[in-house]
C-alpha positions as CSV (number, residue, x, y, z in Angstrom):
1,X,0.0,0.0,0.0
2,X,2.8,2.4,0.7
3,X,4.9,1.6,-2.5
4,X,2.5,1.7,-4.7
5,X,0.7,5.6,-3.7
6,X,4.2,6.6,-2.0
7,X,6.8,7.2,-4.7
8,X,4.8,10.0,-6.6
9,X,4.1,11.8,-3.1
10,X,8.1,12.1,-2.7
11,X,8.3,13.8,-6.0
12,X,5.9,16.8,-5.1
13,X,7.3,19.8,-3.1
14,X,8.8,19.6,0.2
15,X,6.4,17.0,1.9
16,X,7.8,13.9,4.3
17,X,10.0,11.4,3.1
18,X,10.2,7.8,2.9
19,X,11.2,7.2,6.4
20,X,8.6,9.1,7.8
21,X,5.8,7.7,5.7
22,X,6.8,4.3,6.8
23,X,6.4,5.2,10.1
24,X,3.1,6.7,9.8
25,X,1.7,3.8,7.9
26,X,2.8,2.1,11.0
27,X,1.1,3.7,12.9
28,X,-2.4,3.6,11.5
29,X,-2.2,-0.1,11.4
30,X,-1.1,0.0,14.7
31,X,-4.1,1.7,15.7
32,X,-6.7,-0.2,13.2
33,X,-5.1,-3.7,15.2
34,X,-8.1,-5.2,17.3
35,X,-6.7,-5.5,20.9
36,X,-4.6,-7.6,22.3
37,X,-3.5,-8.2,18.5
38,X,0.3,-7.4,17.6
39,X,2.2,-4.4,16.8
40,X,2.7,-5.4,13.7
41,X,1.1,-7.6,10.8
42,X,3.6,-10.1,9.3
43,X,3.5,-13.2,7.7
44,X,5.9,-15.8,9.1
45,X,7.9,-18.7,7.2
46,X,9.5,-21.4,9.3
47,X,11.8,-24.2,8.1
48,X,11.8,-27.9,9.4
49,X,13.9,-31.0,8.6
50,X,10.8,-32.5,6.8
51,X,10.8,-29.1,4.6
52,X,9.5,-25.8,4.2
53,X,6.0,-24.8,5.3
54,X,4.5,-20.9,5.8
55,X,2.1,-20.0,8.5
56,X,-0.7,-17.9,8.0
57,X,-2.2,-15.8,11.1
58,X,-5.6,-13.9,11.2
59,X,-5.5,-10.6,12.6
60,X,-8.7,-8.6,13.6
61,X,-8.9,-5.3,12.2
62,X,-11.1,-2.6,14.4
63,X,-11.9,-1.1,10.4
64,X,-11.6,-2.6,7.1
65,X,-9.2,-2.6,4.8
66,X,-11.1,-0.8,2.1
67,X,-11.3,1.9,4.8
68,X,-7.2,2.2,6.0
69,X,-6.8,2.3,2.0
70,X,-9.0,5.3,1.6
71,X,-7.1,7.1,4.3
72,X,-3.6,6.1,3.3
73,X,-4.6,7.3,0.1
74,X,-6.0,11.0,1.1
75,X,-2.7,11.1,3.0
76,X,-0.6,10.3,0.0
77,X,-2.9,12.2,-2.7
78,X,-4.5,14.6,-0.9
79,X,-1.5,15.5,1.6
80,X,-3.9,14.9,4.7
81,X,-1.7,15.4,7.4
82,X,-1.6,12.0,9.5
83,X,-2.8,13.7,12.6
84,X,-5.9,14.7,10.9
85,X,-6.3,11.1,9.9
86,X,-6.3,9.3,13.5
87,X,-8.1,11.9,15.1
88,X,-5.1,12.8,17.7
89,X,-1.5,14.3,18.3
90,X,0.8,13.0,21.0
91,X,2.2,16.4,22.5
92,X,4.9,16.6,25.6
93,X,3.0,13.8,27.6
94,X,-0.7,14.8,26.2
95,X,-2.6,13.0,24.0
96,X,-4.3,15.7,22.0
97,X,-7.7,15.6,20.0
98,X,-7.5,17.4,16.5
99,X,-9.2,17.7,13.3
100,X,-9.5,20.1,10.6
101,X,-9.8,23.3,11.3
102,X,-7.5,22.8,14.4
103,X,-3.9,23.9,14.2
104,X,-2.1,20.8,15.1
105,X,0.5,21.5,18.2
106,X,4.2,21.4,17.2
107,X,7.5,20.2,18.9
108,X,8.4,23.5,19.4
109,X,6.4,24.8,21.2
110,X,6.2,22.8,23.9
111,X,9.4,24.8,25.1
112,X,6.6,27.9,26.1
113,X,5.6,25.0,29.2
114,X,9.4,24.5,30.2
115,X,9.8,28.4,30.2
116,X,6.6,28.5,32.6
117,X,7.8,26.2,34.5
118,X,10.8,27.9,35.1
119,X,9.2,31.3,36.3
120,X,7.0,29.2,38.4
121,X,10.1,27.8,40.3
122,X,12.5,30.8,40.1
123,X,9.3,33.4,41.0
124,X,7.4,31.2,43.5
125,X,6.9,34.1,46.0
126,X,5.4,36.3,43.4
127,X,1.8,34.1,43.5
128,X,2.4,33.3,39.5
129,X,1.7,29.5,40.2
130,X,-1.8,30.4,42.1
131,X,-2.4,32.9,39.6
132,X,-4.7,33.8,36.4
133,X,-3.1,33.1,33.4
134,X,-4.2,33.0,29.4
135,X,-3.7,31.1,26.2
136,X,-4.7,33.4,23.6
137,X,-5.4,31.6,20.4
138,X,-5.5,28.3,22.0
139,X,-6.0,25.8,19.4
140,X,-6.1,22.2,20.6
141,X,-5.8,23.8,24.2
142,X,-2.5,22.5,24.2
143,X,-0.5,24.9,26.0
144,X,-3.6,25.6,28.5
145,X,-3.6,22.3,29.4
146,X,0.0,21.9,30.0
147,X,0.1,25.0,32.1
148,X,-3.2,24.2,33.7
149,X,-1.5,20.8,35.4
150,X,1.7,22.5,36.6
151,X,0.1,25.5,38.3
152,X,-0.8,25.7,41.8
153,X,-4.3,24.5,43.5
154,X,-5.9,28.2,42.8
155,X,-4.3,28.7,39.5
156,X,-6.4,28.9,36.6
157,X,-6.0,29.7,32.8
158,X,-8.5,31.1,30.3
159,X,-8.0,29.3,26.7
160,X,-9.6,31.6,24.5
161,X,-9.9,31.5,20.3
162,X,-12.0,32.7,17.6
163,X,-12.5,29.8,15.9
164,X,-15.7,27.6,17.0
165,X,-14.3,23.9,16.1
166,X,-10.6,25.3,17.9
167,X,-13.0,26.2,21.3
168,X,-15.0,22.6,21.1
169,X,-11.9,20.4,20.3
170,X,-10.0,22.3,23.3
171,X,-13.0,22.0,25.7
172,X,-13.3,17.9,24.6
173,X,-9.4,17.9,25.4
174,X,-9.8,19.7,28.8
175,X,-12.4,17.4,29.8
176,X,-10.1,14.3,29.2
177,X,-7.7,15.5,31.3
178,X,-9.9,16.8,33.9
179,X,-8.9,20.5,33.9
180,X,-12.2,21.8,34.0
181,X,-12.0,23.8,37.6
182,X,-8.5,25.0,36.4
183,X,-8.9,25.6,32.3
184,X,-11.7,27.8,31.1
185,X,-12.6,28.0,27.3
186,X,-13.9,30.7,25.6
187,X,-14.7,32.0,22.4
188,X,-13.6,35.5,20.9
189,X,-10.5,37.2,19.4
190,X,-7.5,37.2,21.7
191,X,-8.3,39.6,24.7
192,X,-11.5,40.0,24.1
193,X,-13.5,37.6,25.9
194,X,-11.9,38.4,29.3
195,X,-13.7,39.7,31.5
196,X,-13.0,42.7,34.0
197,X,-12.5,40.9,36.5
198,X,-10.0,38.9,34.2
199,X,-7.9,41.9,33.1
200,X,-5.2,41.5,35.6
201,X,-3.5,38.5,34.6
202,X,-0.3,36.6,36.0
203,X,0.9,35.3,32.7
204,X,0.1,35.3,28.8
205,X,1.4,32.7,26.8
206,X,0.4,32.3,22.8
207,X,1.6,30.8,19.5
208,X,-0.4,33.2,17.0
209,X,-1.1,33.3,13.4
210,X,2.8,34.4,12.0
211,X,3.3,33.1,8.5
212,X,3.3,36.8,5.9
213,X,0.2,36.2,3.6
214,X,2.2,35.8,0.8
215,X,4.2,32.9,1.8
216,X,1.0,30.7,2.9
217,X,0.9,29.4,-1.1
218,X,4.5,28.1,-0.6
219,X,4.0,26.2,2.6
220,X,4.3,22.2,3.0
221,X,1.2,21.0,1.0
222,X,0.5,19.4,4.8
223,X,-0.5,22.8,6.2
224,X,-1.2,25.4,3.4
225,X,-3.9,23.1,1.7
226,X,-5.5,21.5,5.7
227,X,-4.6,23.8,8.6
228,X,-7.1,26.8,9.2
229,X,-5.8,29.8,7.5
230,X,-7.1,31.5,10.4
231,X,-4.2,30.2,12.8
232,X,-1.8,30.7,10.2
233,X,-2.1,34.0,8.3
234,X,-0.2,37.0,10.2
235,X,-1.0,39.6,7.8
236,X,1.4,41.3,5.8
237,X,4.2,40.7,7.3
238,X,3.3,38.4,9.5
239,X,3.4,40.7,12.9
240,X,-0.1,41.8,12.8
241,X,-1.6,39.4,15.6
242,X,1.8,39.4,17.6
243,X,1.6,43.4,18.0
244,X,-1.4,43.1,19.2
245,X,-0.4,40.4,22.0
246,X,2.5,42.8,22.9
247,X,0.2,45.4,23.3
248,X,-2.4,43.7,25.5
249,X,0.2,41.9,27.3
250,X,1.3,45.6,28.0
251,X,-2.1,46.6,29.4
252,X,-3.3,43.9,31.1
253,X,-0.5,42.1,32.9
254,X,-0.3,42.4,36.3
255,X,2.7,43.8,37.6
256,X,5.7,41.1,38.0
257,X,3.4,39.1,35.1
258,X,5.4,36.5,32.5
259,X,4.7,36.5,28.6
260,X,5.9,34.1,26.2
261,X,4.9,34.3,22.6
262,X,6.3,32.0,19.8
263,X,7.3,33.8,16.2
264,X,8.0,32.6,13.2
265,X,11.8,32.8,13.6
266,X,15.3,35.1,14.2
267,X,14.0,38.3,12.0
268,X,10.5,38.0,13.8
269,X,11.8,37.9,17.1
270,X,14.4,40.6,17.3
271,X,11.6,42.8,15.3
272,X,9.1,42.4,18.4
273,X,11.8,42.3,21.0
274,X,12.7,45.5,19.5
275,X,9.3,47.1,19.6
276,X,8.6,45.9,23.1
277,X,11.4,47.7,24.2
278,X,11.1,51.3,22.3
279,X,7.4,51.5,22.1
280,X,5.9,50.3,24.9
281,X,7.4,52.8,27.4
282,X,9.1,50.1,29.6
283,X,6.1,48.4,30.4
284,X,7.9,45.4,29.7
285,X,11.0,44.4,30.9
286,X,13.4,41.5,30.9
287,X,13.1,40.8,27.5
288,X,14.7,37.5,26.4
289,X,14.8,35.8,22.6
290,X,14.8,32.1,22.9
291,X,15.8,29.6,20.5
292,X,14.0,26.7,19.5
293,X,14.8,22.9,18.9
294,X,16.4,23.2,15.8
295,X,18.4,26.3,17.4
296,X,16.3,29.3,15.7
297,X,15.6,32.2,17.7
298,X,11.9,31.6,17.7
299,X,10.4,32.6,21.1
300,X,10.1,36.4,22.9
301,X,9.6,36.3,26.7
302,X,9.6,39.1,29.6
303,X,8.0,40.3,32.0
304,X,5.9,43.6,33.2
305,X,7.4,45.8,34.8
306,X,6.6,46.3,38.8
């Protein structure tokens, strides 16, 4: 099934090669295998004195064949990505529900939970693990869920995003984990469905739309053709959304408060770490470029000022 769909996938633009593929295909039979069946579906030979014989085993399939085809092929011909296939993303130690219209949660990001887990331990006298915090632009409810499990027993976080299927798919995922009492979901642009008594928060974290319009056209066939444009498109130049989180982050932070915000790389960063630090009147403070896995200065994080 792979060979035969696979070979004229590698051919197209920059999509995911053989290796990866493999793995994938893997992975759906993996989870199409009834249980207690095994990982993998072979067909064994064995050798005696008397000659050579092959055994056969059944395996029971939780879907058909017919049906694994037709998704192996929308992956191949269609580029669906795979998580949109199985329904899921494995994400730091999450399991995370996804489909289309999601944004599906990268490696990368997970490093925004490491850098609140730091200020949590380094600031512990400051109240930030008890506190209020948001995930603007949640998505899957990824990072809100993450942050939700390693704050304190009063601290809460407010997931909030524009998109309808984004605010169901994070409230499924926050019901899975149990975050209920500690993540709230809510629908609206960034800020906007806060309310006033919401205003003073003790941290912002988000991984906003970042990609310039322009380039959306040439991205992997994976994420230009499936992921919501809405989570994707920055605007012009791809600052648009990510001014505006500087902005509120400016306003409604509570004194002592931690942002994080993930850009689209080096040029990006050092273009809003800039801005924070000759437009906004010192609001923010402690303003720190981080790199990513693959060592690309990716992340902007600081505080507000006391």
């Amino acid at each position: 099934m792979a060979t035969s769909v696979g070979s004229k996938f590698l051919d197209l633009d920059n999509g995911p090669d053989s290796t990866l593929l493999h793995r994938e295909l893997n992975w759906l039979i993996q989870d199409s295998l009834g249980e207690g069946e095994p990982a993998t579906l072979s067909c064994a030979a064995s050798a005696s004195s008397s000659g050579s014989t092959s055994s056969k085993k059944v395996v029971k399939l939780r879907t058909c064949l017919d049906d694994l085809y037709r998704l192996w092929k929308e992956r191949i011909e269609d580029r669906r990505p795979f998580q949109y296939l199985v329904g899921c993303e494995h994400w730091r130690d999450l399991v995370l529900s996804v489909e289309e219209g999601v944004l599906i949660p990268r490696p990368e990001t997970e490093l925004i939970v490491d850098f609140v887990e730091d200020v949590l331990a380094e600031n512990y006298g400051d109240g930030l693990k008890e506190g209020l915090w948001a995930d603007l632009g949640t998505g899957s409810g990824a990072l809100a869920i993450a942050i939700g499990r390693i704050l304190g027993c009063n601290g809460r976080v407010i997931a909030t995003d524009l998109s309808p299927v984004a605010v169901a798919v994070t409230e499924y995922n926050v019901k899975r984990y149990c975050l209920q009492d500690k993540v709230k979901v809510k629908q609206g642009s960034w800020f906007e469905p806060l309310e006033e008594s919401e205003v003073e928060l003790g941290g912002i974290v988000s991984n906003p739309p970042y990609i310039p319009s322009d380039n959306i056209a040439g991205l992997q066939a994976e994420v230009s053709k499936h992921e919501p444009i809405l989570a994707l498109d920055g605007g012009a130049n791809g600052m648009k959304d990510l001014l505006h989180l500087c902005n509120g982050a400016a306003s409604m932070l509570r004194p002592g408060g931690f942002f994080a915000f993930e850009t689209n790389g080096e040029q990006q960063s050092q273009f809003l770490a800039g801005y924070m630090e000759s437009e906004l009147g010192g609001r923010l403070v402690d303003i720190k470029i981080e790199s990513d896995l693959a060592g690309i200065p990716r992340f902007v994080k600081g505080f507000k000022a006391r």
